[in-house]
VEXLO-90394 format. One record per residue: residue number from 1; x, y, z of N, C-alpha, C in turn; residue in three letters. Coordinates in steps of 0.05 Angstrom, whole numbers, m for minus. Atoms other than C-alpha are relative to their C-alpha. Layout:
<fivos>
+------+--------+--------+--------+--------+---------+--------+--------+--------+--------+------+
: resi :  neast : nnorth :    nup : caeast : canorth :   caup :  ceast : cnorth :    cup : resn :
+------+--------+--------+--------+--------+---------+--------+--------+--------+--------+------+
:  NUM :      X :      Y :      Z :      X :       Y :      Z :      X :      Y :      Z :  ALA :
...
+------+--------+--------+--------+--------+---------+--------+--------+--------+--------+------+
</fivos>
This chain:
<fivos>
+------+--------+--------+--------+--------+---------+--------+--------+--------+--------+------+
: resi :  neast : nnorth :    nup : caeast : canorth :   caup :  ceast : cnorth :    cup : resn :
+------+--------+--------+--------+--------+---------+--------+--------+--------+--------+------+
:    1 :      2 :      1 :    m29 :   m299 :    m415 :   m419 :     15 :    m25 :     10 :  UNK :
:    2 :    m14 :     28 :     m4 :   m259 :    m466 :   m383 :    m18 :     m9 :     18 :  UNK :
:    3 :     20 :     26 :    m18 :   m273 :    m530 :   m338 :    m16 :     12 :     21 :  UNK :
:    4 :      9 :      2 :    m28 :   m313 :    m527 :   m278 :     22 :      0 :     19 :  UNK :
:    5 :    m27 :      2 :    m17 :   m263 :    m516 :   m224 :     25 :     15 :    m10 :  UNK :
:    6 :    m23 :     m5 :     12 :   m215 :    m489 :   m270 :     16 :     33 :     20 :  UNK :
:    7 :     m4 :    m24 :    m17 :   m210 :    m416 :   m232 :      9 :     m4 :     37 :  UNK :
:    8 :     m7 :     m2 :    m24 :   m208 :    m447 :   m165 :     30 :    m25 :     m6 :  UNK :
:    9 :    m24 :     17 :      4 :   m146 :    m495 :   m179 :     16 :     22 :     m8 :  UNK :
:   10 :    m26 :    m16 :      6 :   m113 :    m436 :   m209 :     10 :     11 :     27 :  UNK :
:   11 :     m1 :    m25 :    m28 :   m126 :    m389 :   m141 :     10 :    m27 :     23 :  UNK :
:   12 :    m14 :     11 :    m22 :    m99 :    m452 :   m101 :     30 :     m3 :     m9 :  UNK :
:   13 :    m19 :      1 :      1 :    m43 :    m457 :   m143 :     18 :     17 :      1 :  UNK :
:   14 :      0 :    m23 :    m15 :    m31 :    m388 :   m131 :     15 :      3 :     27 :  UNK :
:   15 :    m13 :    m10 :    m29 :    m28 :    m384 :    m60 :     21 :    m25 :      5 :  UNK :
:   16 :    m25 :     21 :      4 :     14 :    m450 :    m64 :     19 :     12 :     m3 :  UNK :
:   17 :    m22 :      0 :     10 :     62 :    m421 :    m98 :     14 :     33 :     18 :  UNK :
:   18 :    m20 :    m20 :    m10 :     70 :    m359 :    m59 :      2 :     m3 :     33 :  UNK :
:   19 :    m12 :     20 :    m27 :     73 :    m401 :      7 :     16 :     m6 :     m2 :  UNK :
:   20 :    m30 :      4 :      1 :    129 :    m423 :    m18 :     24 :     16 :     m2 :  UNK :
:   21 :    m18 :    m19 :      9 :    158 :    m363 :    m34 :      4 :      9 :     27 :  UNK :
:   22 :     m1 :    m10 :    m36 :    138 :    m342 :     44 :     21 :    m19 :     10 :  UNK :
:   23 :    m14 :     12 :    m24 :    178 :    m400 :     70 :     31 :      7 :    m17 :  UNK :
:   24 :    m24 :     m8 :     14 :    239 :    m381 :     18 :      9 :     19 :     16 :  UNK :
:   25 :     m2 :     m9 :     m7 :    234 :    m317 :     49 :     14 :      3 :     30 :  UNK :
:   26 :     m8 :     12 :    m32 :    234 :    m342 :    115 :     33 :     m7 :     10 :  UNK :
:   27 :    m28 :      7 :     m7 :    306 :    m372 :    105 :     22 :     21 :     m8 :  UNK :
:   28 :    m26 :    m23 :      5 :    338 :    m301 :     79 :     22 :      3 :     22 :  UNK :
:   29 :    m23 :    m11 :    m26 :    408 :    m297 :    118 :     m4 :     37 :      4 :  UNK :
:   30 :      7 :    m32 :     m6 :    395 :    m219 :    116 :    m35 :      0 :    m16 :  UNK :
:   31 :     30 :    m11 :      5 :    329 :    m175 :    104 :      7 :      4 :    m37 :  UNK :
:   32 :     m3 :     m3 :     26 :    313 :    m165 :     23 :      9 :     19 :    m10 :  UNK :
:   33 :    m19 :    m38 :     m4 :    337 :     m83 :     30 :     36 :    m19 :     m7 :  UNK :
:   34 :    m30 :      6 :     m2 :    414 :    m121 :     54 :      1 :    m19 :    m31 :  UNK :
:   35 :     m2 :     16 :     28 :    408 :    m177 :     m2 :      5 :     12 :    m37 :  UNK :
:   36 :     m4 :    m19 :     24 :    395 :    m128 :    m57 :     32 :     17 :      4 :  UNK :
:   37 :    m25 :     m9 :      1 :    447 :     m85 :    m39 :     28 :    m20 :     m6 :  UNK :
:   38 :    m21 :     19 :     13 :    495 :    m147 :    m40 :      1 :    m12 :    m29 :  UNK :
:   39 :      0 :     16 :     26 :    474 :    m175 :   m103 :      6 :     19 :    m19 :  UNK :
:   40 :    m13 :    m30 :     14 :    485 :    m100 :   m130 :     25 :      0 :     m4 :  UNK :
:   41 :    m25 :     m7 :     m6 :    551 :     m90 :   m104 :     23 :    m18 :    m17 :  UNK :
:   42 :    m12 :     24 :     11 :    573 :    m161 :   m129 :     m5 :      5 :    m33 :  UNK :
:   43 :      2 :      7 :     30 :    543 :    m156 :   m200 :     18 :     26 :    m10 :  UNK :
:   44 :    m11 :    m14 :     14 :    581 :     m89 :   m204 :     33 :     m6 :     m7 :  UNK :
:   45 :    m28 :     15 :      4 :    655 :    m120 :   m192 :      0 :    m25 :     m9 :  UNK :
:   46 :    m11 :     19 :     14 :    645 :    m185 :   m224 :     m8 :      9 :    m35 :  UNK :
:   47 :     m6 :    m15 :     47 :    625 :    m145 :   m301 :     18 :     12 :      7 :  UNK :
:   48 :    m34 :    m16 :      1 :    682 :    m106 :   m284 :     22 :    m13 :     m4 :  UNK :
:   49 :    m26 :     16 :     m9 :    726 :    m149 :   m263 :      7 :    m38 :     m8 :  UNK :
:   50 :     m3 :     25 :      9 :    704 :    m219 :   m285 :      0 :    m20 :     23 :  UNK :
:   51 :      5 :     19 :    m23 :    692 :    m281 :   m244 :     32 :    m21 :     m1 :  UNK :
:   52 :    m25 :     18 :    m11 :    759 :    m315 :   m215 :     m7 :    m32 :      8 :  UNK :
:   53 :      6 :     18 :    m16 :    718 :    m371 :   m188 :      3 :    m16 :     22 :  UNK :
:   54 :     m1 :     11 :    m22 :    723 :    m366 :   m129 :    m12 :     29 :     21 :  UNK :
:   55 :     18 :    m23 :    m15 :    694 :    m310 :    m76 :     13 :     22 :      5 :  UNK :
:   56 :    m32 :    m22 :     m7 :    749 :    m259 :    m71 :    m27 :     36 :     m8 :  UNK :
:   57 :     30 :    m29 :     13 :    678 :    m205 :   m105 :    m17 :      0 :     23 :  UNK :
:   58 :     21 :      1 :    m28 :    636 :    m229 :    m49 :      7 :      9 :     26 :  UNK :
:   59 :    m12 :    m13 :    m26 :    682 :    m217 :      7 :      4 :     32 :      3 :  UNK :
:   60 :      0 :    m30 :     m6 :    694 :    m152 :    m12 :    m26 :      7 :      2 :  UNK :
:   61 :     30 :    m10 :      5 :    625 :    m134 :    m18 :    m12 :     m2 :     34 :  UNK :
:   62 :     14 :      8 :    m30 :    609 :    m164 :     54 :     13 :     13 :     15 :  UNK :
:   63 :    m16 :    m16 :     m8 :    668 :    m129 :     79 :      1 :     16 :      5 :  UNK :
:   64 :     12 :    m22 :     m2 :    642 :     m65 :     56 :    m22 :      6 :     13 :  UNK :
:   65 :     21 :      0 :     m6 :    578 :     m77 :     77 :     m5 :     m4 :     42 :  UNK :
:   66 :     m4 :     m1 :    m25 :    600 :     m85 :    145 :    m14 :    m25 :     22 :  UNK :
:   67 :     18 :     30 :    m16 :    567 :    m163 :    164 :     19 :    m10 :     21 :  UNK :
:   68 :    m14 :     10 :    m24 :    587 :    m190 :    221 :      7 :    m31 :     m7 :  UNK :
:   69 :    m14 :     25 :      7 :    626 :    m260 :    224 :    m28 :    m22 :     m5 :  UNK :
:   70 :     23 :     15 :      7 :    557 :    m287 :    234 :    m21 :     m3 :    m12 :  UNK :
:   71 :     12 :     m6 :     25 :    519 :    m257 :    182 :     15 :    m20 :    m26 :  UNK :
:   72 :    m24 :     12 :     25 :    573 :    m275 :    129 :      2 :    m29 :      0 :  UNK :
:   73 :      6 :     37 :      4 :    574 :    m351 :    143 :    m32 :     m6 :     m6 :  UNK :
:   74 :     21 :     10 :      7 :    502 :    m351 :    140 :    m11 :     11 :    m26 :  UNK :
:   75 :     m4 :     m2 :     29 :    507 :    m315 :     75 :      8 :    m16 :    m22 :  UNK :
:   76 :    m30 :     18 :     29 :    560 :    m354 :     34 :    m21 :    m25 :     16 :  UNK :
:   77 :     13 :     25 :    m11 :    521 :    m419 :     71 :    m23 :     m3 :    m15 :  UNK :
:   78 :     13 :     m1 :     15 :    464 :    m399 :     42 :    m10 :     m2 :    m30 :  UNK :
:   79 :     m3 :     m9 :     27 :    487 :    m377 :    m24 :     12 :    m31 :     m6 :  UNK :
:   80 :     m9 :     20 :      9 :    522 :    m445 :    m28 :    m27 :    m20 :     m3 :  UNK :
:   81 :     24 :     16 :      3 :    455 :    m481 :    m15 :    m19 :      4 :    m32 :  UNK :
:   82 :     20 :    m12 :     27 :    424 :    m439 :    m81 :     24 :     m8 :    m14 :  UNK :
:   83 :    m16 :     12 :     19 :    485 :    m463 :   m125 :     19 :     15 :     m2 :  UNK :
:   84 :    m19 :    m19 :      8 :    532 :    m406 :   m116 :     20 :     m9 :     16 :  UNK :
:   85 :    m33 :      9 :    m21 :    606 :    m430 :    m89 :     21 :     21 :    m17 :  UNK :
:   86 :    m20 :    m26 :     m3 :    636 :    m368 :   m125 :    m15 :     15 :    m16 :  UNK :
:   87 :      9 :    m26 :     14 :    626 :    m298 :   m153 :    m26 :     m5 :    m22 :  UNK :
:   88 :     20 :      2 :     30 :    593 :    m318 :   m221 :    m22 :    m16 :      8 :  UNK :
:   89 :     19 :     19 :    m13 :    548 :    m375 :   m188 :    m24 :     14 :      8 :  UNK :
:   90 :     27 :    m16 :    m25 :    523 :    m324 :   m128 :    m14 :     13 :    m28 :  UNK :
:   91 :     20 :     m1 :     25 :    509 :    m289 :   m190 :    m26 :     m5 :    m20 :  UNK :
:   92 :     17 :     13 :     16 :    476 :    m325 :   m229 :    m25 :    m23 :     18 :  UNK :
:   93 :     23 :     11 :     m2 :    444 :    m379 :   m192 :    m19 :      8 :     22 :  UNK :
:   94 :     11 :    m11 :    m35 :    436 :    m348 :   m114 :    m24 :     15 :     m3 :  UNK :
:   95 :     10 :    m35 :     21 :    416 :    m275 :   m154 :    m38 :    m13 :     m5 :  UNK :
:   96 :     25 :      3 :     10 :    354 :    m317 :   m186 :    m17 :    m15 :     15 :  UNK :
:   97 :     26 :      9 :    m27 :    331 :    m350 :   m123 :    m12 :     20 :     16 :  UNK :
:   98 :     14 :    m18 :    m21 :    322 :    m285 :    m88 :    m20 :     12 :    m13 :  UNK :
:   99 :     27 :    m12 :     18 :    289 :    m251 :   m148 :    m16 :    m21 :     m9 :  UNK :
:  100 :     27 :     15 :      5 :    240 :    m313 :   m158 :    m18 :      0 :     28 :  UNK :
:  101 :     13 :      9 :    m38 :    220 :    m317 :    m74 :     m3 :     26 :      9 :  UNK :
:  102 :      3 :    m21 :    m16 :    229 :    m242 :    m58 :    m33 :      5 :     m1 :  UNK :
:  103 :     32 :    m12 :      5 :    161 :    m204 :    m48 :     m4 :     14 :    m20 :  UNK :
:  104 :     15 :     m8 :     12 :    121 :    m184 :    m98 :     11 :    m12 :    m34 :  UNK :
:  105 :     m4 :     16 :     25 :    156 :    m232 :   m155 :    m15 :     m8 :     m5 :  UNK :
+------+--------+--------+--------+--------+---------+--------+--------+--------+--------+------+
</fivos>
């Protein structure tokens, strides 16, 4: 059996942690539906195609996706804040901020 307290420190660390995930949420430049689809679209042309390093995968993707000038800066703005400044990055590091913060991670 554990400590005294031990169950309620877990259940605060808990909701801690998915308060934080709420305010993560909070700063999505698009809804988690648009996000997925981008991070889709992208992971399918950079295995294809390989990462150039630089965003030339992303633009198309946003392109297609039909974002407006002001979506798209707050995208790539975003994505630069999570560590991604091209294709393989958004990939890799953007990709694993949304799947650690989305709902029900």
């Amino acid at each position: 059996m554990g400590r005294p307290g031990e169950s309620e420190r877990k259940a605060k660390l808990k909701a801690w942690r998915e308060g934080e995930r709420q305010k993560a949420r909070a700063l999505y430049p698009l809804t988690e539906l648009r996000l997925g689809e981008f991070f889709s679209a992208l992971e399918v042309l950079r295995s294809g195609h390989g990462c150039f390093h630089d965003l030339r995968h992303s633009l198309r993707v946003i392109q297609a996706m039909g974002l407006t000038e002001s979506e798209t800066n707050s995208l790539l703005n975003w994505c630069n804040e999570h560590g991604g400044y091209c294709d393989c990055e958004i990939a890799a590091n953007t990709f694993m901020h949304w799947h650690e913060t989305r709902a029900g991670a």
